[in-house]
N, C-alpha and C positions, 0 to 999 in steps of 0.2 A: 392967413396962416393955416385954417384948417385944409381949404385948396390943395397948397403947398402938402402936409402931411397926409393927404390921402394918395398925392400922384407920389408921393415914395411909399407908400402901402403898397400899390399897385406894382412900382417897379421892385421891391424885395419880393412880395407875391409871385411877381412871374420868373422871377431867376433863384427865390428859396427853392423848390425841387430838385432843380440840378445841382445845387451846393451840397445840399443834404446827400443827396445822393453820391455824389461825387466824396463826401467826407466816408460815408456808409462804408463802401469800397476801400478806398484807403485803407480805414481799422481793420477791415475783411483781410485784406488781402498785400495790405502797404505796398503798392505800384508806384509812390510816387516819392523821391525821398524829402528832406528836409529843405532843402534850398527850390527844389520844384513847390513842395506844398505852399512854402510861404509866398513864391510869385504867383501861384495860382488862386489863392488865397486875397494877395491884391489886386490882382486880375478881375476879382469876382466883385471887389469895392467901387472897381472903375465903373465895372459896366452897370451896376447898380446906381449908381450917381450919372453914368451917360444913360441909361435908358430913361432915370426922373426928369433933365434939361429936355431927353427929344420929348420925350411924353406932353410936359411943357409946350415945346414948341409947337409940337402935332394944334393943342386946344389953343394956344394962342395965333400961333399962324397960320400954319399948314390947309387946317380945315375951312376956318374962315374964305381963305384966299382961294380953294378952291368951292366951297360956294358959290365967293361972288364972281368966278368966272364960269361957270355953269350957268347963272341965271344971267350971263351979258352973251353966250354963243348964239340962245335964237335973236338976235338982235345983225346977226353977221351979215352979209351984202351979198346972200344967196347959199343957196345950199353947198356949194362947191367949196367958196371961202371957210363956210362954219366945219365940212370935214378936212378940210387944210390944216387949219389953227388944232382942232382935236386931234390930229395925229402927228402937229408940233407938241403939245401939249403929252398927249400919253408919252414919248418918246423922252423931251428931256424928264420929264419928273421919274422914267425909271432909268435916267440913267446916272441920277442922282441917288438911287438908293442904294444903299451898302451892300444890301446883299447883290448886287452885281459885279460890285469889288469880289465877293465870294467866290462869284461864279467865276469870272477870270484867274482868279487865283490858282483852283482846281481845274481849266481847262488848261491853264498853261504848264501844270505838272504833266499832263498825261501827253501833249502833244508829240508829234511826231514830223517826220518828214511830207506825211502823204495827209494830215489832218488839216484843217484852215488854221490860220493863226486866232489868238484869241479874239485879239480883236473883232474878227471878222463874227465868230458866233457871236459874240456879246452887240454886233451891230446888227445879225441876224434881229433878237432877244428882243432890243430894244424897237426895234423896224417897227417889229410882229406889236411889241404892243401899242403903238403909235398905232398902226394900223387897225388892228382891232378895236381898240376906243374910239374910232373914227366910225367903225363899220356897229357897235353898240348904240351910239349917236342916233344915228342914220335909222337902226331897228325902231327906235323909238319916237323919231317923227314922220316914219309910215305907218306907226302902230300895229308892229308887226307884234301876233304870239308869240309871249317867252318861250314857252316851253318849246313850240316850232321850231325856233329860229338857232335856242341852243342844243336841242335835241340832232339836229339836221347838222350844224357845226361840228359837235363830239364826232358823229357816225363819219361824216367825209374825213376828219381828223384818225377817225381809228383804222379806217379804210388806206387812209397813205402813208399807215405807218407800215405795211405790206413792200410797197413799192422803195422805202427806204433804206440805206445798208442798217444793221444790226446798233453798229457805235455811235450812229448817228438817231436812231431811236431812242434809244438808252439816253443820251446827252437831250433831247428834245423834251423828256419827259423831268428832267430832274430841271430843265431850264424855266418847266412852267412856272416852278415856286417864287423866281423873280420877281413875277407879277403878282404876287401876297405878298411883299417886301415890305417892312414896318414903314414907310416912306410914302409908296403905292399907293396903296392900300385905302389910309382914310385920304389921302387926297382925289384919289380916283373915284371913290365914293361920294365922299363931298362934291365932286361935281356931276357927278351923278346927278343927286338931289336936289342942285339946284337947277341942271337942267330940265326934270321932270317940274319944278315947282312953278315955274312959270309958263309950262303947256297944259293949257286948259286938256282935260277929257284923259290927263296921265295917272297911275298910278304909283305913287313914292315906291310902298313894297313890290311892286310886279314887276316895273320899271328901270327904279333908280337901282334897288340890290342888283337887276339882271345886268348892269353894265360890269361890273369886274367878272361876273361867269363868262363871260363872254373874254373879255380882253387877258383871264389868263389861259386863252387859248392861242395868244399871240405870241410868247417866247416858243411853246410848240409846234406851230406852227411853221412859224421863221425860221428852227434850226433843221427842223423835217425840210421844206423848201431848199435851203442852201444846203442838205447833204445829197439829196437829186442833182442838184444844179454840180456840186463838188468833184 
């Protein structure tokens, strides 16, 4: 029981600001009338009771499972296999995460004639970070330098963002937050950790954290690539 009522501390904690806030304005300024308030109002009760179930599920499943797939990859049938599997891996688990419903949402308002369908970025999105978790991976059993490896990453990243049109910069950069998606996030983490936990000579912090710096440079990446390629 106590479990139970701290993961809804946590989940009113992180959505009281914007309630408050959102109430603040109203009084201020009443933008929203009486039938808007009150669905917004139970809007705010949902997601307050869906973010306590995923919270839930993040400690009961989510992490566990990507643990214990983290400490079974060095075990793979060659190195080729083990970035296979990891960039199966990065790729369904963000294409399960909601905020990529988001992302589709808002490309498919703006599209146009001459734009990719949504599809097509959000398989950009999801490529990139399959891809990048694979190429994180791989950092970590040449024991390559963090700092190197993502310092040199960002700068060829900042460098192609020159060579790409303007809308397709812009969309690249907001596509990164994918890869922090409440889903993402500790799963990609968790396997982080558990891949660094059973390479002797690793470190947890230098290591296991540097795998999501890395992989969310794979939605920007992927959407810069397919608007060269577009």
């Amino acid at each position: 029981m106590t479990a139970l009522l701290q993961k809804m501390r946590e989940a009113l904690a992180s959505l009281a600001p914007v309630v408050v806030l959102a109430l603040v304005m109203h009084l201020l300024t009443g933008f929203m009338t009486a039938e808007l308030l009150t669905r917004w109002l139970m809007g705010s009760l949902f997601a307050v009771n869906g973010l306590f179930f995923f919270l839930r599920g993040v400690e009961y499943c989510l992490t566990p499972l990507g643990n214990m797939l983290g400490t079974r990859l060095p075990l793979s049938p060659g190195l080729g296999v083990l970035l296979l599997i990891a960039f199966a891996i990065g790729l369904s688990a963000n294409v399960a995460d909601p905020s990529v419903v988001v992302l589709t949402n808002h490309v498919d308002t703006i599209a146009t004639g001459d734009s990719p369908p949504p599809l097509v970025v959000v398989g950009a999105v999801v490529a990139g970070v399959g891809l990048f978790l694979a190429f994180a991976l791989l950092r970590i059993v040449l024991n390559l330098p963090a700092p190197l490896v993502l310092g040199t990453a960002y700068a060829l990243t900042l460098v192609t963002a020159f060579f790409v049109p303007p809308s397709f910069v812009a969309l690249a950069l907001d596509s990164g937050g994918v890869a922090t998606g409440p889903l993402t996030v500790p799963f990609l983490l968790s396997i982080g950790m558990g891949f660094v936990s059973v390479l002797a000579g690793r470190s947890a912090s230098s290591d296991g954290f540097g795998v999501l710096g890395l992989v969310a440079l794979g939605p920007i990446v992927g959407v810069m690539l397919l608007g060269v390629l577009w």
